[in-house]
N, C-alpha and C positions, 0 to 999 in steps of 0.2 A: 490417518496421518494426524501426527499432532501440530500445530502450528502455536512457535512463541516471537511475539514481536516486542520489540525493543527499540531504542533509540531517541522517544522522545524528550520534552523537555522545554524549557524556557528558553525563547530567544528574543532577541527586540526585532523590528520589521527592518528589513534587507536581508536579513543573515541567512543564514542553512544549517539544516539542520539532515543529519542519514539515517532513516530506520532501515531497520534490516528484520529480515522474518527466520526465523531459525525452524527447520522442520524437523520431524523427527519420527520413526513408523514406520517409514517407507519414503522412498525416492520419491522428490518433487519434478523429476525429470517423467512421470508419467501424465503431470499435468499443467494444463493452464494456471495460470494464478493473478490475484490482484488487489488491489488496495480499495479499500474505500475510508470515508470518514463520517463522523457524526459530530454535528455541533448541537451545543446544548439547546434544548427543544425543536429542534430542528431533524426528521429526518435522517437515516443512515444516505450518504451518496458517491458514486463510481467518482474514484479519482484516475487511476492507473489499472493498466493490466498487459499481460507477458506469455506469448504463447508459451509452450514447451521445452522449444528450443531457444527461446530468446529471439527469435527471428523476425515477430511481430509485434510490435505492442500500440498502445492506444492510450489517448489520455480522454478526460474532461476538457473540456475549452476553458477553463477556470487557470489549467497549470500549465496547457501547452507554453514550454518556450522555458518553464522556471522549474519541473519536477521531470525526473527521469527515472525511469522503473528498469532495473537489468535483474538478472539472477547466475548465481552459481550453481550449477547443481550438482558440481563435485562438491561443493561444501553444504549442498543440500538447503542453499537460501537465496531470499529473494530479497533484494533491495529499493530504496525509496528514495533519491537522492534532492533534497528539495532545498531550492535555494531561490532567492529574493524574494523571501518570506513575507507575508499581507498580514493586518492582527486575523481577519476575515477566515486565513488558514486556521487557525485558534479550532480544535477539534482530536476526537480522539480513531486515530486511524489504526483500522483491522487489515490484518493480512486474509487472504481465505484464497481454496484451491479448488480445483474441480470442479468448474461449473459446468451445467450440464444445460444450458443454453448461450442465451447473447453473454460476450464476458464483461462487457458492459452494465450488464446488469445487476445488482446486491443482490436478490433473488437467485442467481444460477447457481454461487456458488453452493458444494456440500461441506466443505471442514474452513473454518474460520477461528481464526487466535482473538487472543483476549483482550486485542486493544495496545497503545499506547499511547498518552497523552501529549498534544505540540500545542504548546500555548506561545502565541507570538503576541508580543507588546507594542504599544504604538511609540 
């Protein structure tokens, strides 16, 4: 499966911003899926994640209450809906599916997109 995520961009701090992960290859409806990010020199880390069905998911203690992760899987995507944005969020967040342990984890997943940049301003 291929994964393309989108949506990021500049905002100043409070705002929102929605990435969306667009799949492509095969139904995302046979897997887990979840977001993480990387800030510059810092580390790739778990922000989000979304069982199969949609019927589970999990955050970081960083976004609970500000970021919500759902997905479509009749449109074959998963979404990232992040609002009262920190500069702190300032990072380039991956989509990635199928992980094949904790989904918490950056390590479980096997197919991961290419990124998109959220830069928040103070």
């Amino acid at each position: 499966v291929q994964l393309q995520a989108s949506g990021g961009g500049l905002v100043q701090a409070g705002g929102s911003l929605r990435l969306s992960c667009a799949a492509s290859g095969r139904t995302i409806s046979l897997y887990d899926m979840g977001w993480s990010r990387q800030a510059p020199g810092k580390e790739r880390e778990f922000v989000a994640a979304i069982n199969w069905s949609g019927s589970t998911t999990y955050y970081a203690d960083f976004v609970k209450g500000r970021f919500t992760i759902s997905r479509d899987n009749a449109k074959n995507t998963m979404y990232l809906q992040m609002n009262s944005l920190k500069p702190e969020d300032t990072a380039v967040y991956y989509c990635a599916a199928n992980p094949d342990g904790r989904v918490t984890s950056t390590t479980s997943y096997r197919y991961w997109g290419q990124g998109t940049k959220v830069t928040v301003s103070s």
